[in-house]
C-alpha positions in Angstrom: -39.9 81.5 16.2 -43.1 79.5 16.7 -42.5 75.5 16.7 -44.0 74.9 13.5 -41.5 76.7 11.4 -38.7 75.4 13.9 -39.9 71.7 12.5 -40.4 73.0 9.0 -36.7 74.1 9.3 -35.2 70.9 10.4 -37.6 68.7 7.4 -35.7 71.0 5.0 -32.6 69.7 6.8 -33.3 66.4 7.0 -33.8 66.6 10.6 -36.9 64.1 11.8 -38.2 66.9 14.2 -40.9 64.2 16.3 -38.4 63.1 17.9 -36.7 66.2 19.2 -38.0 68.8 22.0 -38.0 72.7 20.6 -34.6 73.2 21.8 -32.7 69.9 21.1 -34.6 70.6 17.7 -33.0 73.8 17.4 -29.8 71.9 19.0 -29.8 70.1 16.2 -30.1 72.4 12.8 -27.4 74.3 14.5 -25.1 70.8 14.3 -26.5 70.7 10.8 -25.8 74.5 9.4 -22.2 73.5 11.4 -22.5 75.6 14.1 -21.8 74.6 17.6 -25.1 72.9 19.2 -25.0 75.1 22.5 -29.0 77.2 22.0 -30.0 78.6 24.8 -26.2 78.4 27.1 -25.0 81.7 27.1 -26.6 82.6 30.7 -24.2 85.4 30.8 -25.6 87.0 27.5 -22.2 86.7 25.6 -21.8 84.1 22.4 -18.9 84.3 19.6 -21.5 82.7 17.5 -22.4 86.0 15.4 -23.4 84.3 12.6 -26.2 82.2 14.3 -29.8 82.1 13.1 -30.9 81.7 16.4 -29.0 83.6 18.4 -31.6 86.3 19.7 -34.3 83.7 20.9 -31.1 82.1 22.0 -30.9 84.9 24.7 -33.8 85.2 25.4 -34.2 81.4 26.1 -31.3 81.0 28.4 -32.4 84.3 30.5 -35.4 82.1 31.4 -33.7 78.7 32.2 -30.7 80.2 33.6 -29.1 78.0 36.9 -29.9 80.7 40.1 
C-alpha cells in the first residue's frame, strides 16, 4: 500500500500522519482498529493476528528488516 493511502487511512482515524514514519503510521491505525501495534515483527513469518489489514505487507516488510 503506497504511503499516500496509508496517511489517508490514519486522517480517517484521527491519526495526524506528519508526525509518524510509514510504519509507526501503520503502528498506529493498528492501536486504533485495536489490534496489537507489532507491523512488520513477525520475522519468523507466523502472526495470530488473522484479522489484520496489514498483515501481508506486514510479511513482507519484516522479511526485509529482519535482525541477521
Amino acid at each position: 500500500m503506497k504511503l499516500d493511502q496509508i496517511r489517508s487511512i490514519a486522517k480517517s482515524r484521527g491519526i495526524n500522519p506528519s508526525r509518524f514514519s510509514k510504519t509507526e503510521l501503520i503502528k498506529s491505525i493498528q492501536t486504533s482498529e485495536g489490534n496489537f501495534s507489532c507491523f512488520a515483527t513477525a520475522y519468523n513469518g507466523e502472526c495470530d493476528q488473522t484479522g489484520c489489514s496489514w498483515r501481508e505487507n506486514c510479511f513482507e516488510t519484516a522479511r526485509r528488516g529482519a535482525p541477521s
